[in-house]
N, CA and C atoms as an extended XYZ file, in Angstrom:
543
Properties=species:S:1:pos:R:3:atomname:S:1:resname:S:1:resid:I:1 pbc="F F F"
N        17.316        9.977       44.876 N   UNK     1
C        16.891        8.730       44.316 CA  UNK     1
C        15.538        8.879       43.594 C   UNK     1
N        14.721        9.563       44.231 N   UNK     2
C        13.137        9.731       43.527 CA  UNK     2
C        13.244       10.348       42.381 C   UNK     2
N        14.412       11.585       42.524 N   UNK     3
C        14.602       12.500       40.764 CA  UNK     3
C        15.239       11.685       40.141 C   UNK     3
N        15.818       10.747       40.268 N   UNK     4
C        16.227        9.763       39.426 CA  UNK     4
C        15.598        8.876       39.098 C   UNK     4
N        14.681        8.261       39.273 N   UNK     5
C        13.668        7.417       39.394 CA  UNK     5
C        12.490        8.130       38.455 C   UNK     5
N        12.177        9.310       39.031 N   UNK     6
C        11.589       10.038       38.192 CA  UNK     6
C        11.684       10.353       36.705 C   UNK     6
N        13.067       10.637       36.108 N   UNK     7
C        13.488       10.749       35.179 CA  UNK     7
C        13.190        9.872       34.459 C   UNK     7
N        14.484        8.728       34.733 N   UNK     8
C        14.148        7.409       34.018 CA  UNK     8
C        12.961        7.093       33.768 C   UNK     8
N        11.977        6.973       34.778 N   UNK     9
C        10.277        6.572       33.786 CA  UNK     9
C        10.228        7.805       32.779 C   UNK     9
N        10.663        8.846       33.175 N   UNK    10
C         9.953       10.186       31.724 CA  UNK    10
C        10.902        9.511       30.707 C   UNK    10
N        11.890        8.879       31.000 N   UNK    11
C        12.398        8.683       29.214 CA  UNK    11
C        12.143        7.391       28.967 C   UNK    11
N        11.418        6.632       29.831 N   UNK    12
C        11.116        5.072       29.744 CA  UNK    12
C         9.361        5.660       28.606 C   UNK    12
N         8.736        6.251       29.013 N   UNK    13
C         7.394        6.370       28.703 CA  UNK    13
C         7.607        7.219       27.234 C   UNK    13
N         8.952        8.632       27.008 N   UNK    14
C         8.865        9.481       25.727 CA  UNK    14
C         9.293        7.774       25.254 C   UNK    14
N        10.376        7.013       25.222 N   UNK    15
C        10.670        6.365       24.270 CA  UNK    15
C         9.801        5.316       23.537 C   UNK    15
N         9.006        4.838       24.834 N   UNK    16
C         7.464        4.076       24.652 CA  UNK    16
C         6.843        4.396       23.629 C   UNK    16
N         6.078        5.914       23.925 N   UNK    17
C         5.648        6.543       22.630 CA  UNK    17
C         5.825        7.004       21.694 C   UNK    17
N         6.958        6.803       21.407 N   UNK    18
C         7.309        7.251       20.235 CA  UNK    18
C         6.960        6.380       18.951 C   UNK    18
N         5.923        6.801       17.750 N   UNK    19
C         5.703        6.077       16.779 CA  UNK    19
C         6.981        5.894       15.801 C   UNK    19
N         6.579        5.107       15.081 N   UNK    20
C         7.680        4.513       14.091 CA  UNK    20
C         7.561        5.648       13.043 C   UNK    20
N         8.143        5.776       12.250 N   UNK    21
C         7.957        7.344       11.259 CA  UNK    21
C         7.704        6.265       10.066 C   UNK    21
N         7.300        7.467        9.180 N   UNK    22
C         5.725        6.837        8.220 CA  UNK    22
C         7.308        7.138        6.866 C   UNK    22
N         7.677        6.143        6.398 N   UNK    23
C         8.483        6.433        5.377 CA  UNK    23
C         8.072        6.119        4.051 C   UNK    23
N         8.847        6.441        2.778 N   UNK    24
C         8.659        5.914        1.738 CA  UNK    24
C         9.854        5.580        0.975 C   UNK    24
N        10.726        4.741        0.037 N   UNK    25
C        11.693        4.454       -0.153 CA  UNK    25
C        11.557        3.212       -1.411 C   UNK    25
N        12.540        3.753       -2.217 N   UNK    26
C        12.510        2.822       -3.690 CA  UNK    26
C        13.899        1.865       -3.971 C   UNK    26
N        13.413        0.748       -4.167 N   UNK    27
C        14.522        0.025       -3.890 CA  UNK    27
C        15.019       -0.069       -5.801 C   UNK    27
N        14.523        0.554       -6.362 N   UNK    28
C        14.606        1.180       -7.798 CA  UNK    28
C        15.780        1.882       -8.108 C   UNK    28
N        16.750        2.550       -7.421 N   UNK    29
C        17.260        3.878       -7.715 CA  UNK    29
C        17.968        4.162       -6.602 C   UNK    29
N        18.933        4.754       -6.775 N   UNK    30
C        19.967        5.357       -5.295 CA  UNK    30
C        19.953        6.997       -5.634 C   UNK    30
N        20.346        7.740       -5.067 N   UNK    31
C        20.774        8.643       -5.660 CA  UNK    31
C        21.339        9.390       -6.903 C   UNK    31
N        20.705        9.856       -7.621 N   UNK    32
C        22.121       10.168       -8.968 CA  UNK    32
C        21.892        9.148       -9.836 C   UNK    32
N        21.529        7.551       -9.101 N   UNK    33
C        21.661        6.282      -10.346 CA  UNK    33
C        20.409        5.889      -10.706 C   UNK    33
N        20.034        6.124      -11.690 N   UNK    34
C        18.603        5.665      -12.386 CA  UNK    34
C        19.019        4.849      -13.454 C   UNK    34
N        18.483        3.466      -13.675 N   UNK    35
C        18.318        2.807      -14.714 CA  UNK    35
C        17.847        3.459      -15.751 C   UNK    35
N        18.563        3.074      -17.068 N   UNK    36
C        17.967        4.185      -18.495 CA  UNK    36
C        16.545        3.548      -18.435 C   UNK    36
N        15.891        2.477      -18.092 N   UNK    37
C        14.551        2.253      -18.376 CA  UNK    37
C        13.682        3.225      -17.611 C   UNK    37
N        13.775        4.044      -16.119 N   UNK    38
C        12.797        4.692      -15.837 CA  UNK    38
C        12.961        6.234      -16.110 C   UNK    38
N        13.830        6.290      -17.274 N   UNK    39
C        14.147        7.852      -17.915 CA  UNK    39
C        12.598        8.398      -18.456 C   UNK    39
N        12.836        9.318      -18.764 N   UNK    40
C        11.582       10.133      -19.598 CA  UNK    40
C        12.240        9.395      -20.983 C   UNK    40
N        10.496        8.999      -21.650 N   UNK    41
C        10.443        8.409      -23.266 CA  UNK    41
C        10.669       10.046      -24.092 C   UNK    41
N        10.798       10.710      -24.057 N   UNK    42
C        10.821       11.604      -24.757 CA  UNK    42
C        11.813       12.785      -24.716 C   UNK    42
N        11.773       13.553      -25.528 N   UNK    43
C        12.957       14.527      -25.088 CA  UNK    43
C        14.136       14.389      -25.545 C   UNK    43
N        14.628       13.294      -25.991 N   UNK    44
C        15.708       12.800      -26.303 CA  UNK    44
C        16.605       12.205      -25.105 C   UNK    44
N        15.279       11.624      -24.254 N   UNK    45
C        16.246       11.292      -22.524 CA  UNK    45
C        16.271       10.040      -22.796 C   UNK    45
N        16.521        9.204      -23.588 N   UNK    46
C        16.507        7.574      -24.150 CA  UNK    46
C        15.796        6.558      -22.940 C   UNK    46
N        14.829        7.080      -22.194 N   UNK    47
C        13.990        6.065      -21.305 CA  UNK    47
C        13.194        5.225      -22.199 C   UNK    47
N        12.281        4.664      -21.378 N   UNK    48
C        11.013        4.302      -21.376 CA  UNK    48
C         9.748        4.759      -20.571 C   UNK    48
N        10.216        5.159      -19.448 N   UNK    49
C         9.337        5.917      -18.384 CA  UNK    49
C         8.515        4.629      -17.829 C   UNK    49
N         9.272        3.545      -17.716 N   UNK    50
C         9.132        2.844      -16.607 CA  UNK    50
C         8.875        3.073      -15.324 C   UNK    50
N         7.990        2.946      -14.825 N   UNK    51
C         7.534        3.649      -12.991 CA  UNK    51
C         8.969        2.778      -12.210 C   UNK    51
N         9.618        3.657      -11.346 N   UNK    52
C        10.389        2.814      -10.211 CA  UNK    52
C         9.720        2.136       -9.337 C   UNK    52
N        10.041        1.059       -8.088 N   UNK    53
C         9.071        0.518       -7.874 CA  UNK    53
C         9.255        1.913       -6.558 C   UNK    53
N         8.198        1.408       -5.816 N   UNK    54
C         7.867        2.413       -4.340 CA  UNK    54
C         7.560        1.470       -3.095 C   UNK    54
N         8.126        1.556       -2.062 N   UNK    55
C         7.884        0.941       -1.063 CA  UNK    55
C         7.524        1.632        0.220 C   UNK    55
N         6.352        1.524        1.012 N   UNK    56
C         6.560        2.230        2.577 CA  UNK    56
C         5.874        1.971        3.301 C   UNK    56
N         6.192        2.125        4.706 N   UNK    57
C         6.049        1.482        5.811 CA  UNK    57
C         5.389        2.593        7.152 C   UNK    57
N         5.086        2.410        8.223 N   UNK    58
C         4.333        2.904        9.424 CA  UNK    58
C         3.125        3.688        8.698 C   UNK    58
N         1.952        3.736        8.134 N   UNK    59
C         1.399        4.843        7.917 CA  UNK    59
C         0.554        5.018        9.413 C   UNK    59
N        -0.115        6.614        9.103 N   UNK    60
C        -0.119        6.917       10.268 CA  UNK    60
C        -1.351        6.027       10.686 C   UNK    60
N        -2.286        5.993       11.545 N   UNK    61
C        -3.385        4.924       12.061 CA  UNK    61
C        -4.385        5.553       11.690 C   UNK    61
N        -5.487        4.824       11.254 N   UNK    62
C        -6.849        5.683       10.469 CA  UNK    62
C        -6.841        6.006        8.899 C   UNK    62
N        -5.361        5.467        8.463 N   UNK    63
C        -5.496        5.682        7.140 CA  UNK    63
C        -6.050        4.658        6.541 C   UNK    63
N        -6.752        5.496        5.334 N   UNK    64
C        -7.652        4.755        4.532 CA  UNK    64
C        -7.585        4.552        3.107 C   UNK    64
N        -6.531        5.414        2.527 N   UNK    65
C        -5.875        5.343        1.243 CA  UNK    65
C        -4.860        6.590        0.649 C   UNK    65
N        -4.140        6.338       -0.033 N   UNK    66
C        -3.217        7.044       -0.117 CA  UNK    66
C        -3.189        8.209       -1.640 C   UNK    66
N        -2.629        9.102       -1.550 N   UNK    67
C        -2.133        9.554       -2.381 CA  UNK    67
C        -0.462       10.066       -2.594 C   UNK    67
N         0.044        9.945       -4.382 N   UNK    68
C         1.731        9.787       -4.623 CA  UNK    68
C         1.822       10.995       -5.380 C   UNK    68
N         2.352       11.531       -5.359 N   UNK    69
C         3.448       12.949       -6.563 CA  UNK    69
C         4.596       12.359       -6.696 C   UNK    69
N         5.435       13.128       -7.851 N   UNK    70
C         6.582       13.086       -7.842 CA  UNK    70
C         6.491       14.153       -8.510 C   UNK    70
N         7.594       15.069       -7.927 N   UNK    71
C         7.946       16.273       -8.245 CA  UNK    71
C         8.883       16.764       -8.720 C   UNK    71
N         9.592       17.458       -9.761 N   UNK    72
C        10.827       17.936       -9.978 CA  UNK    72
C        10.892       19.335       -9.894 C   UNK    72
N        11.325       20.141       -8.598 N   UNK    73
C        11.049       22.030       -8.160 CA  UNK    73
C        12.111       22.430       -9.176 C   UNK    73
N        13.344       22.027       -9.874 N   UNK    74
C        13.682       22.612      -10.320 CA  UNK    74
C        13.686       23.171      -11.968 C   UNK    74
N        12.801       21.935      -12.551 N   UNK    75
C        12.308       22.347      -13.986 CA  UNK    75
C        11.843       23.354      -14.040 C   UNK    75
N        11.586       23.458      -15.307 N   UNK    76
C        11.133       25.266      -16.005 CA  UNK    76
C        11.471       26.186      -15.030 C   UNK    76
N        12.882       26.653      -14.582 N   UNK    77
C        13.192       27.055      -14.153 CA  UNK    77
C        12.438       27.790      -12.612 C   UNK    77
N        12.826       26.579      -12.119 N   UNK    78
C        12.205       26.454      -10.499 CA  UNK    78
C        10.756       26.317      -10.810 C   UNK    78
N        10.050       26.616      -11.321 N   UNK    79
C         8.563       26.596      -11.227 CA  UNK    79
C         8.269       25.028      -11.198 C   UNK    79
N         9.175       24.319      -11.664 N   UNK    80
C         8.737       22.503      -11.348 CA  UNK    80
C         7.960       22.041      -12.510 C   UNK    80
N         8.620       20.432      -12.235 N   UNK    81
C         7.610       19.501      -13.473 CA  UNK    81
C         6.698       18.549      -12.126 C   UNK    81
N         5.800       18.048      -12.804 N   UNK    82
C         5.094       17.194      -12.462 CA  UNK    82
C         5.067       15.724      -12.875 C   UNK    82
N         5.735       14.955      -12.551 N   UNK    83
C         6.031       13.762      -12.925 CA  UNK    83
C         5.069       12.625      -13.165 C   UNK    83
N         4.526       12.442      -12.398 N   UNK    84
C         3.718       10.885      -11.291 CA  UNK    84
C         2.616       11.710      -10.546 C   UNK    84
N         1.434       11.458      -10.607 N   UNK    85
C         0.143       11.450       -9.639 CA  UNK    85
C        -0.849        9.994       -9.625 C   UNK    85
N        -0.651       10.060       -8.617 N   UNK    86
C        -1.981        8.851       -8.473 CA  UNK    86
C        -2.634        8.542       -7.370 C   UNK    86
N        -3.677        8.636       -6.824 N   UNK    87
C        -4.838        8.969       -5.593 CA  UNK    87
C        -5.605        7.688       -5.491 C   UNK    87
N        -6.366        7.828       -4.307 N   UNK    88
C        -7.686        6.762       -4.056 CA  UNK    88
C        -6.418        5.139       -4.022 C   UNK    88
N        -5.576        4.900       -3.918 N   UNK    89
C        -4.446        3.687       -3.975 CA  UNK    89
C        -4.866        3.064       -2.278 C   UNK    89
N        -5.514        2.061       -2.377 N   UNK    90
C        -6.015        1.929       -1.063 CA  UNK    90
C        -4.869        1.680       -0.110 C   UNK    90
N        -5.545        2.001        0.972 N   UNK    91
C        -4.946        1.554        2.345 CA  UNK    91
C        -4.121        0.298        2.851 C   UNK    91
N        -4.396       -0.989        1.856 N   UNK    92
C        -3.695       -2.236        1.992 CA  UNK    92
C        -2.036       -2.369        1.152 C   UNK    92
N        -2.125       -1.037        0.334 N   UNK    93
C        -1.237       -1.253        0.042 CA  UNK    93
C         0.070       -0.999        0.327 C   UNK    93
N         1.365       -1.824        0.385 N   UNK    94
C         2.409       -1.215        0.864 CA  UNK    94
C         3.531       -0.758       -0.096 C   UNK    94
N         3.046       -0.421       -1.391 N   UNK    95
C         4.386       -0.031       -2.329 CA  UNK    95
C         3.744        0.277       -3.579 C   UNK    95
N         3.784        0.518       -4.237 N   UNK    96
C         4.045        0.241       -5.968 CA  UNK    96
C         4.961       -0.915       -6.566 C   UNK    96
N         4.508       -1.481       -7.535 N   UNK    97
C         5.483       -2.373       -8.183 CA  UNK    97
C         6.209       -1.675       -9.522 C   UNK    97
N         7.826       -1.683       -9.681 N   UNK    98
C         8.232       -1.247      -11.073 CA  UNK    98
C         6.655       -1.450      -11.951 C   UNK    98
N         6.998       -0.309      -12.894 N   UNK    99
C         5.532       -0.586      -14.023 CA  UNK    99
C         4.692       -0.032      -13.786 C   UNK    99
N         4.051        0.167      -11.930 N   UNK   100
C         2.773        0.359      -12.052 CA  UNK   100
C         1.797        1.861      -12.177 C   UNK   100
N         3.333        2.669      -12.800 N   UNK   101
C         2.368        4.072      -13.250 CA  UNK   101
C         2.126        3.804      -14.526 C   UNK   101
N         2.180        3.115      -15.035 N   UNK   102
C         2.309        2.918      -16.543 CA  UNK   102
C         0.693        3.450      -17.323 C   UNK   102
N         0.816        4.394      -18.156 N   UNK   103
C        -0.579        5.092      -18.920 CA  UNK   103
C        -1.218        3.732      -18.758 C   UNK   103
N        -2.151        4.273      -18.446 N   UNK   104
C        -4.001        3.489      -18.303 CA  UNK   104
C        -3.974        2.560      -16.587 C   UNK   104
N        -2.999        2.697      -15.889 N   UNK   105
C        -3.276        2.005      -14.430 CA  UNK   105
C        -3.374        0.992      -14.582 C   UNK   105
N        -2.990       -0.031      -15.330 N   UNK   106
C        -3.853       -1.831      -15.153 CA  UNK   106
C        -2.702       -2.373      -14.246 C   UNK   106
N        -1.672       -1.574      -13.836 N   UNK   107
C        -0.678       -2.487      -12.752 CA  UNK   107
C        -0.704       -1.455      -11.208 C   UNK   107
N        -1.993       -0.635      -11.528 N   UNK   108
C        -2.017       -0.083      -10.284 CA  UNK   108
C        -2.930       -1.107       -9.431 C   UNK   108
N        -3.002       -0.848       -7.898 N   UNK   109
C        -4.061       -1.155       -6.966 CA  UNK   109
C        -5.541       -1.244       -7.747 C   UNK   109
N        -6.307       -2.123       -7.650 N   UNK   110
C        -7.950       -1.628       -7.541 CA  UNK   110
C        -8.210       -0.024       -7.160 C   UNK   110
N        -9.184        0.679       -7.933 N   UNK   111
C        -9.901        1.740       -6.902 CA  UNK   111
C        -8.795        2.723       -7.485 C   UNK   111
N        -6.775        2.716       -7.425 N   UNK   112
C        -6.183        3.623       -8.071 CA  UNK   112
C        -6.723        4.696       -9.322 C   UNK   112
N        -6.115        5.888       -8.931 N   UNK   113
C        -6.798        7.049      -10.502 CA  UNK   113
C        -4.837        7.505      -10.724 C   UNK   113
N        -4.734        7.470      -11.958 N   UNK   114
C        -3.725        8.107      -12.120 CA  UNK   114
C        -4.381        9.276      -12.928 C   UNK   114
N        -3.184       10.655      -12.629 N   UNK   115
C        -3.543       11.937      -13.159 CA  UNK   115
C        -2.689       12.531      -13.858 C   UNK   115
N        -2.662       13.266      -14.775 N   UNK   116
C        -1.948       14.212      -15.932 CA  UNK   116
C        -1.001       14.859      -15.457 C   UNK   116
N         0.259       14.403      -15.389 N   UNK   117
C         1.082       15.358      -15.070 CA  UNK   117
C         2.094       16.381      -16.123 C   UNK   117
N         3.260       16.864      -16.211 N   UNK   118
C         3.126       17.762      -16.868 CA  UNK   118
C         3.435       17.643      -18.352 C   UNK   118
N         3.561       16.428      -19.073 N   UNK   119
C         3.527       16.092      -20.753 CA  UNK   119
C         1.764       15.843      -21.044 C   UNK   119
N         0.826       15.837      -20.020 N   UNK   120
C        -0.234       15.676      -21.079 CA  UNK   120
C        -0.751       14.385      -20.429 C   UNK   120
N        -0.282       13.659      -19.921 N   UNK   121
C        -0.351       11.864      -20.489 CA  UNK   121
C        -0.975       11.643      -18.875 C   UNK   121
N        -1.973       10.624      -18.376 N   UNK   122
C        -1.835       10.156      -17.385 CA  UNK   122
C        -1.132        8.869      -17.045 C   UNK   122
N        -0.150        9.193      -15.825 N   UNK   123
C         0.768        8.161      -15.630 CA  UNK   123
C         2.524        9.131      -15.564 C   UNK   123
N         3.459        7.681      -15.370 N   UNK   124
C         4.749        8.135      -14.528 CA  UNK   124
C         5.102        8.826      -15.859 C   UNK   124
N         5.915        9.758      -16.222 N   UNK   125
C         7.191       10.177      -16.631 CA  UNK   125
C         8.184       10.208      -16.134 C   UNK   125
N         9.284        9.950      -16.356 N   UNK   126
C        10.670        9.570      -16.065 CA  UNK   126
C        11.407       10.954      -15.981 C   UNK   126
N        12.244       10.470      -14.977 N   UNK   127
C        13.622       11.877      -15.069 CA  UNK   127
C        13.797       12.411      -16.939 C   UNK   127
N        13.914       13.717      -16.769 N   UNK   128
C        14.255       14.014      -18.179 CA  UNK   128
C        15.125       15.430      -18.415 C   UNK   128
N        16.071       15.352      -17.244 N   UNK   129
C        16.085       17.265      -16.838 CA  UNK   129
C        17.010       17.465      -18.572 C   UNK   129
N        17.077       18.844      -19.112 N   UNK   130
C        17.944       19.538      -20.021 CA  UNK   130
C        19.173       19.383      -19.652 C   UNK   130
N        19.737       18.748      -20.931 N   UNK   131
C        21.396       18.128      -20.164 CA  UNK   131
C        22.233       20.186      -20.507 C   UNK   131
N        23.251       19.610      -19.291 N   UNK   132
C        23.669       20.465      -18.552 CA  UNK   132
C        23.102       21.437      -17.592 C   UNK   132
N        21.832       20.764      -17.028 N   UNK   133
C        21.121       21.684      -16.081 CA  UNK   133
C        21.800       21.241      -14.776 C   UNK   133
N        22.540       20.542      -14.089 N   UNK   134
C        22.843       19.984      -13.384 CA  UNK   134
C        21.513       19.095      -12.840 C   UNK   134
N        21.987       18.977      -11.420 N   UNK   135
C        20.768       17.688      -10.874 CA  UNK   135
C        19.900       17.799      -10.785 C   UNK   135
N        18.765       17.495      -10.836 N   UNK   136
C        17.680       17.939      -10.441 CA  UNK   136
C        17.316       16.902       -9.539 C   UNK   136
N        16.411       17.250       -8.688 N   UNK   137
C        15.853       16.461       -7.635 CA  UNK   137
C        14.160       16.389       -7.646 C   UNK   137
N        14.061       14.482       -7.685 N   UNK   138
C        12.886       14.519       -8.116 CA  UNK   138
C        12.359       14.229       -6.452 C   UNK   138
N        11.010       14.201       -6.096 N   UNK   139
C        10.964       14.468       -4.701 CA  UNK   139
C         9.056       13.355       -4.713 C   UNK   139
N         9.658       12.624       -4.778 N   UNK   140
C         8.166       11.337       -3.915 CA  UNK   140
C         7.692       11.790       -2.460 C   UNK   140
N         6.390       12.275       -2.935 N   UNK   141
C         5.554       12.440       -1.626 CA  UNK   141
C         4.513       11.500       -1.459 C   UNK   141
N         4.011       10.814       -0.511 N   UNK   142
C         3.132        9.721       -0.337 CA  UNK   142
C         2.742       10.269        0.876 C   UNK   142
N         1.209       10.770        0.707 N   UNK   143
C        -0.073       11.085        1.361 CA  UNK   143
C        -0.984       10.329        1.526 C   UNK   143
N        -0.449       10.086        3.523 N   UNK   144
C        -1.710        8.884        3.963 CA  UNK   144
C        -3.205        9.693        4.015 C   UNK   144
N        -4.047        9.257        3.917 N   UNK   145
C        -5.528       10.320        3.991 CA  UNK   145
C        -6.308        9.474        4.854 C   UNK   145
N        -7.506        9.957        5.179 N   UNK   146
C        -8.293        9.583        6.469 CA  UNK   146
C        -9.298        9.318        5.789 C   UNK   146
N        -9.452        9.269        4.464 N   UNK   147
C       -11.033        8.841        3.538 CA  UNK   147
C        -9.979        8.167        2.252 C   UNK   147
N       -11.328        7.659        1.587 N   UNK   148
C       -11.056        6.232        0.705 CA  UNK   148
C       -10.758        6.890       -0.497 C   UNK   148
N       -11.670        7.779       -0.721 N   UNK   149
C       -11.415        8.625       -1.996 CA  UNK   149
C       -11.129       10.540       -1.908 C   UNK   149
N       -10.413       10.985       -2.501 N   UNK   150
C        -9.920       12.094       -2.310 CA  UNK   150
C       -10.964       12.477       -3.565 C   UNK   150
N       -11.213       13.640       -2.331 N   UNK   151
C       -11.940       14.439       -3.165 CA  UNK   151
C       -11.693       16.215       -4.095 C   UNK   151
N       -11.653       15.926       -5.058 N   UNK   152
C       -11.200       16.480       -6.365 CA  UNK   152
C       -11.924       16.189       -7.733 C   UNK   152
N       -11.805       17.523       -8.122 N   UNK   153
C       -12.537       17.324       -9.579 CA  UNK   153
C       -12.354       16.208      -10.726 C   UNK   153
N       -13.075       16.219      -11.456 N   UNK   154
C       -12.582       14.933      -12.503 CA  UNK   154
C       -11.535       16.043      -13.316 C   UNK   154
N       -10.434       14.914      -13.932 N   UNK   155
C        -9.105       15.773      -14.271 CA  UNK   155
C        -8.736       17.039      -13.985 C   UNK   155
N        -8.246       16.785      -12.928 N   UNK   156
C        -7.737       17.708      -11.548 CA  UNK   156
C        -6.391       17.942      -12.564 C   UNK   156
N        -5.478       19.539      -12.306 N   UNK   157
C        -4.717       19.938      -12.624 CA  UNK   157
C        -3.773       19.469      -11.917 C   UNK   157
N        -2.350       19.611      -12.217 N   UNK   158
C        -1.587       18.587      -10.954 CA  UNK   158
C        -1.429       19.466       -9.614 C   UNK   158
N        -1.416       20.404       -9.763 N   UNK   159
C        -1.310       21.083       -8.192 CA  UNK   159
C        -2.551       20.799       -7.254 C   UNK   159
N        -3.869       20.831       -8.008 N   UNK   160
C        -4.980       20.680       -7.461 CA  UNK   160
C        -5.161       19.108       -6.723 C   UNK   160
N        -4.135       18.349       -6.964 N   UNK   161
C        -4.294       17.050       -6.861 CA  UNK   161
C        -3.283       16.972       -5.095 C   UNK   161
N        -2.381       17.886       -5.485 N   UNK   162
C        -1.332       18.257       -3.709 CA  UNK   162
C        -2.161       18.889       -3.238 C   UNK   162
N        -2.470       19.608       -3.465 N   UNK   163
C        -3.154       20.577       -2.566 CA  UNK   163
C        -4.430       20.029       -2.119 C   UNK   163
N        -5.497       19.163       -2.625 N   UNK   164
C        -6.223       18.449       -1.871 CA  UNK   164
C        -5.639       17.182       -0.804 C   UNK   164
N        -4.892       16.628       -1.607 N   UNK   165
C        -3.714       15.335       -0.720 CA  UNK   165
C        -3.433       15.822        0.665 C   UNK   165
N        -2.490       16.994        0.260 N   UNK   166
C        -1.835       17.685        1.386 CA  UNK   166
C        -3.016       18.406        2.841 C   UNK   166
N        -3.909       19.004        2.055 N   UNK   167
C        -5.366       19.180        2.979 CA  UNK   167
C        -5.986       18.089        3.286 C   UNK   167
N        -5.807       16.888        3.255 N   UNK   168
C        -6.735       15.735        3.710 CA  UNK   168
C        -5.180       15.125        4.323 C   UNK   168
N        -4.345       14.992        4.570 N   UNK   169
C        -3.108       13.843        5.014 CA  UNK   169
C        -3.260       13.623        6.103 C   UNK   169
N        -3.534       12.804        7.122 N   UNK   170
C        -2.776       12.212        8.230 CA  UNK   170
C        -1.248       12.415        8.473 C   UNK   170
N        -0.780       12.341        7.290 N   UNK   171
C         0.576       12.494        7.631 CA  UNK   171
C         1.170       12.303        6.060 C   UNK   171
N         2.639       12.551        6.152 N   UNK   172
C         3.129       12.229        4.126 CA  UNK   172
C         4.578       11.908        4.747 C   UNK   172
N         5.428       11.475        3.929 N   UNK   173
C         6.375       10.653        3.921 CA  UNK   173
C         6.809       10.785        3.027 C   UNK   173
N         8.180       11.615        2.706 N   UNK   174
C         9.337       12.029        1.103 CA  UNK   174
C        10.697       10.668        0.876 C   UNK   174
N        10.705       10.909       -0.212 N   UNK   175
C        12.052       10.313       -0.676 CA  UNK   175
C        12.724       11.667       -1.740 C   UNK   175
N        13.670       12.017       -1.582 N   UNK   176
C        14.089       12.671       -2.803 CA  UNK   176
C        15.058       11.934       -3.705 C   UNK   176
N        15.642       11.790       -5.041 N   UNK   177
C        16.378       11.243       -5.921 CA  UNK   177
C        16.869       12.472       -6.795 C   UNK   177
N        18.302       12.227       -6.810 N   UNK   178
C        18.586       13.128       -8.046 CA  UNK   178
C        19.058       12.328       -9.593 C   UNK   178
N        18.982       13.389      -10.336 N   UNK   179
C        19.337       12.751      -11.654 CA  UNK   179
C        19.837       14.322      -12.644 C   UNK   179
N        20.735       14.054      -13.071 N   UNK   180
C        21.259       15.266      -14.423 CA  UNK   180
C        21.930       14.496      -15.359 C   UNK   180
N        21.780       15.054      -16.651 N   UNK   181
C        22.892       14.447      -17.713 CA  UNK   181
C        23.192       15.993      -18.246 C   UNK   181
């Protein structure tokens, strides 16, 4: 009776503690299905490069602002594109709204920096893989951080921008999406 008794509190107390997991998720997009508006403007991918919106929930405790990527590992043949960066997005916030990578930030958070990813431009670019590459998978990372502002050079390269994120996180939270034409 006591090893039973015993037990039950050990899985009464793991289940207790167990935190809620720190997610991120776009109510923008399913898999595979992207609206032609958040395509890449260029390229001949008939977008606009409309930002999808972004939504997420549990961050870890102590966070104080966030940083976003979006990644595509399989462009330029595996070496990856850089889609979406944007840092310092405070702590109150719980999403992105459609729009709000849009060049120059005025639909980001207060305090938001968007950064150069790999056309040049600061702000979102849209799916744009080389038709017949098959899918590519674009991959949203959202980095809770333990300080207000991430610290990085002024126009940080885009790796330099993960690689500080990723060295300062509390914790990060993926969505992946695919897209090919």
């Amino acid at each position: 009776m006591t090893l039973r008794f015993g037990l039950t509190m050990l899985a009464v107390v793991a289940f207790a503690g167990h935190a809620a997991a720190f997610e991120i998720s776009s109510p923008s997009v399913s898999d595979g299905k992207w609206d032609a508006k958040y395509l890449g403007d260029k390229a001949g991918c008939g977008g606009k490069s409309v930002s999808i919106a972004l939504a997420w929930k549990d961050p870890p405790a102590g966070t104080k602002s966030y940083a976003l990527t979006m990644f595509d590992p399989d462009a330029n043949g595996g070496k990856g594109f850089w889609h979406w960066l944007a840092w310092n997005i405070p702590a109150s916030a719980k999403g992105l709204g459609e729009g709000a990578g849009a060049e120059g930030g005025k639909h980001m958070p207060k305090g938001s920096v968007l950064g150069k990813g790999g056309i040049g431009r600061a702000g979102y670019f849209g799916p744009c893989p080389p038709p017949g590459s098959g899918q590519h998978h674009y991959v949203f990372t959202l980095y809770a951080l333990g300080e207000k502002t991430l610290r990085i050079p002024e126009n940080p390269l885009p790796d330099m921008v993960s690689v500080a994120a990723k060295s300062s996180a509390l914790g990060e939270a993926t969505a992946t999406y695919t897209y090919g034409r």
